[in-house]
N, C-alpha and C positions, 0 to 999 in steps of 0.2 A: 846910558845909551844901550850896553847892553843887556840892562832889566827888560827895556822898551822893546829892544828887540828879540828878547824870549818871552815875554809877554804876550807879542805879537802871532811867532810861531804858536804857543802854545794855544792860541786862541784858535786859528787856522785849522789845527791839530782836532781839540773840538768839535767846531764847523763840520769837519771831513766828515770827525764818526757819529755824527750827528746824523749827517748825510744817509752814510751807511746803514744805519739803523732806522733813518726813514725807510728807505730803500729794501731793505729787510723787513719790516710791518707792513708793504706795500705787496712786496711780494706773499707774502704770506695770505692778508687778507684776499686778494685777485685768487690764490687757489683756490682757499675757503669756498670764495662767491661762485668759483664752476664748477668744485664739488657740490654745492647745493643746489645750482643750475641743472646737473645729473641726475641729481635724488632726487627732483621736483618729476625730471622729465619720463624716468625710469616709474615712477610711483604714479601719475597719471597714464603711462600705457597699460600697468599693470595692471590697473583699475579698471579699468577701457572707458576712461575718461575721454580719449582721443576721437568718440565717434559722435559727439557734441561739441555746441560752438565752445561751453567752458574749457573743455579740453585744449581746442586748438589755440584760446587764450592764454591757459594755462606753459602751454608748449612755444608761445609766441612770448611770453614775459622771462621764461627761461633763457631764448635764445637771447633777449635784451639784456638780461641779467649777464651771462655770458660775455655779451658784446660790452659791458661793464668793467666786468674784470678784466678783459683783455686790453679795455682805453687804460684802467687805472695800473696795468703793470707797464703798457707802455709810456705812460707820463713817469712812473718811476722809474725804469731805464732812463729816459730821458735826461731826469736830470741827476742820476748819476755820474758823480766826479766831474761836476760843473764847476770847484772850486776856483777862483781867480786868484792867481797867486800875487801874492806883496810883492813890489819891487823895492 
């Protein structure tokens, strides 16, 4: 019984820093996506891409991209430390 229930812990235990380390490559990747959202949007003004329709597409897939990383850092908040504990 008490194999079973270290077992058990120990699996939990896992689960979590699993969790966390989703949680951690989530957030990570979300910066990535709106640093390159930045350098997309910075690189096409600089160009003066902005005074064509490409341009404002370009500025327009950025802001979506952005909107991106910010859905996919809030879904990993989200379900951080959603663990259900054993009773």
């Amino acid at each position: 019984m008490l194999r079973m229930n270290l077992l058990a812990e120990t699996s939990d235990a896992i689960r979590e820093q699993a969790g966390l380390l989703r949680l951690a490559l989530a957030l990570i990747a979300s910066q990535l996506m709106i640093i390159v959202a930045v350098l997309v949007a910075l690189a096409t003004s600089h160009f003066g891409l902005g005074d064509n329709p490409l341009g404002w597409l370009l500025y327009l897939l950025c802001l979506l991209w952005a909107g991106a990383a910010c859905t996919l850092f809030g879904l990993a908040m989200g379900g951080a430390g959603t663990r259900t504990p054993r009773v």
